[in-house]
N, C-alpha and C positions, 0 to 999 in steps of 0.2 A: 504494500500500500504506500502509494506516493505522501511526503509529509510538506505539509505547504508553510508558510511562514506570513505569520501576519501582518495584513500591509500591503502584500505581494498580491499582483494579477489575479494566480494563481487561488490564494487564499480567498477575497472576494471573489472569484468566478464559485468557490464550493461553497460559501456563506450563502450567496445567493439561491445558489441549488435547492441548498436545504431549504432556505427559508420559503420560493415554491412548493417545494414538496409538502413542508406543514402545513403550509397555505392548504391545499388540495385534498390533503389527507383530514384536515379539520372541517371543510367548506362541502369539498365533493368537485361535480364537475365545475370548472370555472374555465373562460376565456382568455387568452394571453392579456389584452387589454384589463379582462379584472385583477389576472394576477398581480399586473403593475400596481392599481390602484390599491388592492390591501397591503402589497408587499411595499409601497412610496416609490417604487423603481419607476426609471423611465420606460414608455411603449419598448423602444428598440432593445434595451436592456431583457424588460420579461418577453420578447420576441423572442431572444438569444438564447434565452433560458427555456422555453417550451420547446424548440429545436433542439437544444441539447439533450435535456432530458429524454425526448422523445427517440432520438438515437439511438440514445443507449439502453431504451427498451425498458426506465422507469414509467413512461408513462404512455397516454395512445389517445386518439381522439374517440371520445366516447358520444359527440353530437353534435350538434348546430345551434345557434342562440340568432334568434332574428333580432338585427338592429334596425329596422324600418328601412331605408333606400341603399343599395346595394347589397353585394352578396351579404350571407348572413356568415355569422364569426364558427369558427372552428371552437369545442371545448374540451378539453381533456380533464383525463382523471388518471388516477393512481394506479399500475395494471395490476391486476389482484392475482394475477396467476404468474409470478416475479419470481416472489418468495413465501412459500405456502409454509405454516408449521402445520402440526396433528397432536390436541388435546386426547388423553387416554386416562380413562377411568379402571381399577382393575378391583375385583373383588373376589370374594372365594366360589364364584359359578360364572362369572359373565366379564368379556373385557370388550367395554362401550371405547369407540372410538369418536374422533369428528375433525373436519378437516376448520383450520384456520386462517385469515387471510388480514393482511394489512388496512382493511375496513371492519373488519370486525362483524361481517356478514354472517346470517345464521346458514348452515348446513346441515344437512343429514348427519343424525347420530346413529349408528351401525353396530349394533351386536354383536360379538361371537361367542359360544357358549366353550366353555372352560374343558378338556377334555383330560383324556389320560395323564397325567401326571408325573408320570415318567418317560416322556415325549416333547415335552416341555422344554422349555431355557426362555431368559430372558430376552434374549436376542429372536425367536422364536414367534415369542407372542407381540411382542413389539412388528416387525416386519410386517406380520398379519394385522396389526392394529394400521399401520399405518396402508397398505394396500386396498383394507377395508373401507376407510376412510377419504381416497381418494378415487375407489371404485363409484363410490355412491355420487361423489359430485364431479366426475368425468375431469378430472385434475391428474397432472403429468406428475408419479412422484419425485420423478427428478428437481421439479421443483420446492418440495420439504428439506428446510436444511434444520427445522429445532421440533423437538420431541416434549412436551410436559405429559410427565406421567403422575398419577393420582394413587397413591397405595395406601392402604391400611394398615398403617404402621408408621414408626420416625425413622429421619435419614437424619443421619449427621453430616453436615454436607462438610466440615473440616476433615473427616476421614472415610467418606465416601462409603458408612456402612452405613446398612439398615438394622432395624429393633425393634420388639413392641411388635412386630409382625410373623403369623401362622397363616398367610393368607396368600404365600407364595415359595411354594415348598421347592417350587425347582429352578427358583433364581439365587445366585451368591448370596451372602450375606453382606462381605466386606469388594469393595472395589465394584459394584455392580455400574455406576454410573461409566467409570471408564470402560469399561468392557462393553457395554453398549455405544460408545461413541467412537468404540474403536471399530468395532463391527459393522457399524450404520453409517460410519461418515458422517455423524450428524451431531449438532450442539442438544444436550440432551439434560433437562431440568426432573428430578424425581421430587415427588414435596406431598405430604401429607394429607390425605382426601379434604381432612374436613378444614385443615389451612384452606384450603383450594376454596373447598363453598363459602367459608369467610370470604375470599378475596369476590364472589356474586352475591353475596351479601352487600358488602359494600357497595359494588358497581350498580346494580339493579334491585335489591332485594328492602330486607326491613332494617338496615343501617345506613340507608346513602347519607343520609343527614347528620348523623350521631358522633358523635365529639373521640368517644369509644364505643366499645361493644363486647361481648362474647357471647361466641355460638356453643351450646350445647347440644351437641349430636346424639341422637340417640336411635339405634338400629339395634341389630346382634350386639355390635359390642358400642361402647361408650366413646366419645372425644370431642372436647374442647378445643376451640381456636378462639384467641384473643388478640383482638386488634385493637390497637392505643395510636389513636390518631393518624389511622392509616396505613401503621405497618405493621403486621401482623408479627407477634410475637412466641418466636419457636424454641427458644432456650437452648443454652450453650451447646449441645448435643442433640438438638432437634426435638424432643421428648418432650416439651412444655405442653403437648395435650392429650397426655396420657391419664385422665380423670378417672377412668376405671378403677385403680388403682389403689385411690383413696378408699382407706380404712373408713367403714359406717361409724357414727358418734355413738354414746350408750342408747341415747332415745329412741335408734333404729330396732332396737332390740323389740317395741313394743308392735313393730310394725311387721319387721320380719327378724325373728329370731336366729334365723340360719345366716342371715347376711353377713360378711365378713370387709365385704369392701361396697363399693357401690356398684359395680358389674353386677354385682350377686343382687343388691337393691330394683336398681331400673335399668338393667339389660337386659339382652333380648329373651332370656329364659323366663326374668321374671313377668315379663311384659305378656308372654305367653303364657303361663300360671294364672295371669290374671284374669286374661281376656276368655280364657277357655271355661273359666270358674264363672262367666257370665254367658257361655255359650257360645263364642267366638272361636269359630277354628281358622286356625293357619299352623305352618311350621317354621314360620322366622317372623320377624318383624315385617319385614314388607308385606306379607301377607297377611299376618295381622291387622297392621293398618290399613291396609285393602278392604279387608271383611269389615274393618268398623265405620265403615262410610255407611249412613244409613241405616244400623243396625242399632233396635230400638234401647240395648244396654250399654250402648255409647259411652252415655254420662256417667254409669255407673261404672266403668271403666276408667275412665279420667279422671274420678272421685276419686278412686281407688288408686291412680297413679299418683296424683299430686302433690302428693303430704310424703314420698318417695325421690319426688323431683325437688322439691324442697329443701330435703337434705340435702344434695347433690347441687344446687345454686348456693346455698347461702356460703362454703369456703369461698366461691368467686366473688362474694359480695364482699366477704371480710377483708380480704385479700388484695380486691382490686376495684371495687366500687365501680364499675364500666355504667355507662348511660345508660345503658340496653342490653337486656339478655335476651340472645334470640334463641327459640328453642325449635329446634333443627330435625334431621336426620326423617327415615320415615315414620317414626312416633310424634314425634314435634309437629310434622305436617299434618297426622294424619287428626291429634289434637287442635291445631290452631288454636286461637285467638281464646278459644273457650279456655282448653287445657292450661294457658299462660295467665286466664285470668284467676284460675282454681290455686296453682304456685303462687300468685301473686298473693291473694288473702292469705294464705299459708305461711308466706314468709312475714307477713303485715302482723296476723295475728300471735305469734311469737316472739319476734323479733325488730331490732329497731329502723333498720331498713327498709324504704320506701321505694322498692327498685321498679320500672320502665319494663315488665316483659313482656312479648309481646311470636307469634309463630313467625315463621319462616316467612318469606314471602317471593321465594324461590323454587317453585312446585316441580318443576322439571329440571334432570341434568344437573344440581348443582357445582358437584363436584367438576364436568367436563365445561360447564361455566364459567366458573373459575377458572381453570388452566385457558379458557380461552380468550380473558380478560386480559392474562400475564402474557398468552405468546402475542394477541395482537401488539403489545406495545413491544416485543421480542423482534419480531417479524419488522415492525417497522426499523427499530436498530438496525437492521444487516440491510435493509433498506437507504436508511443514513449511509452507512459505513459504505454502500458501492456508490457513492457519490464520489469518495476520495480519486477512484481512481479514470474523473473524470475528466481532468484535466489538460488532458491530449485532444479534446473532441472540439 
């Protein structure tokens, strides 16, 4: 990559670059004529620069804008099929794919179901993740150069292992990021599912506003992501949302005797226990939550969760006071606003805090939502970065 020096030609020909390209990527299509006027450049200048760019195959005309007499103007836009990533969701039966692009367009999200297990690598399911994902929206994988993958479990990304994870038996433990990036040619992010639905949280869901926040996830198993103005908070070894974990207080003992941590309280076994004691069948959580839409002992479900979930918010109250607890995962959904409002008196009539909790408001995908928040603004980086070497053009 050529390195320019401030001041130089050079230097303002690439300022300029980028500063179109933001322009475009923020606005959409626009006209040479408008790029001048948002970017302050002169006509001849953003002339220069839509030619350039367009050269080098950043961008392409995408229409015409009538200006009343004479021909009408050329508009370009950002070409979406440049630099493509691929968001991966991976869980113990199913690995959800979905292709990404530098607008941040929605795509097909793509299934495969999880098979033999001794067949497997990570190198393996990834390939098919990303195959998957650009079969369905007719995209060249040659153009995927970044990977986010979503696991259940922590990465330590200073030593490249994983932990806290049974939910990928035939990937490494230690080194798996490089080994994948060595295999795939590709820049490649692993990061925590439920960090991940935090980060669609924030972008679209029930924190865009909130100063803080933390997501309690609760499916089969339990996890926390906390986000403090923005950036979500993973702890020195990745592990900061491993909430399962936590030892029940004595009080729990009145509620369930056998519980020893909170997994044992409001994970997916006990969530099952409960919902079957009212008549509700499933065999995990998601189908639980499925069977309870509509199902006339709903409430009496949610009663029955609350004063459970409660135990389980109030460390994060003590702890960390966030503006908002959002309560997540497919129990959290499948509760809403009701369940959040059951926790809420819960915590009110006990204790001294007045906490903001409030369901999900992320119904589909959050997890591949997330990663697809993180690669669009990925994607446009290596987008930036092939401006540098345009300088010859």
């Amino acid at each position: 990559m050529a390195t320019t020096i401030p001041g130089t030609p050079s230097w303002l020909r690439e300022t300029n670059d980028r500063t179109a390209l933001s322009l475009l990527l923020e606005h959409g299509m626009l006209t040479r004529n408008r790029i001048g006027e948002l970017s302050g450049l002169s006509k001849p200048t953003a002339s220069q620069i839509a030619s350039r760019l367009e050269t080098a195959g950043l961008i392409e005309v995408v229409g015409e804008v009538s200006g009343g007499r004479g021909p009408n103007a050329v508009s370009y836009g950002v070409r979406s099929d440049r630099v493509l990533g691929v968001a991966v969701d991976i869980d113990e039966s199913v690995i959800r794919s979905s292709l990404v692009d530098a607008h941040g367009a929605e795509h097909p999200v793509v299934e495969i179901a999880i098979g033999d297990a001794d067949r497997r690598s990570a190198e393996a399911d990834i390939r098919a993740a990303i195959q998957a994902a650009c079969g369905a929206s007719s995209a060249d994988a040659a153009a995927v150069k970044i990977v986010c993958i979503g696991v259940q479990g922590s990465i330590d990304q200073r030593t490249d292992e994983l932990s806290f994870i049974d939910t990928l038996p035939c990937w490494p433990r230690t080194g798996v990021r490089a080994e994948l990036e060595a295999a795939l040619g590709l820049s490649v992010y692993i990061e925590n599912d439920v960090n991940l639905a935090a980060l669609s949280e924030r972008s679209e869901g029930a924190a865009v506003s909130s100063s803080s926040f933390a997501l309690l996830w609760m499916g089969d198993g339990l996890g926390l992501a906390v986000d403090l103005g923005g950036v979500v908070h993973r702890g020195a070894a990745g592990g900061a949302d491993e909430i399962g974990y936590l030892p029940v207080p004595k009080v729990a003992t009145g509620i369930d005797p056998a519980a020893t941590d909170l997994q044992d309280l409001i994970g997916g076994s006990a969530v099952i226990d409960i919902a079957r004691r009212h008549g509700i069948e499933g065999t995990d959580a998601k189908s639980i939550a499925d069977s309870m839409a509509g199902h006339p002992h709903r409430a009496a479900v949610l009663a029955e969760l609350a004063p459970r979930i409660a135990l389980g918010v109030v460390p994060i109250l003590a702890i960390l006071d966030p503006e908002v607890i959002v309560l997540g995962g497919p129990i959290g959904l499948a509760g809403g606003d009701a369940l959040a409002e059951l926790v809420r008196v819960e915590i009110e009539r006990d204790h001294p805090w007045r906490p903001l909790i409030t369901g999900s408001a992320v119904a589909r995908h959050p997890v591949l939502r997330g990663a697809r928040e993180m690669l669009m603004h990925r994607v446009r980086e290596v987008l930036f970065t092939e401006i540098s070497s345009l300088t010859g053009i």
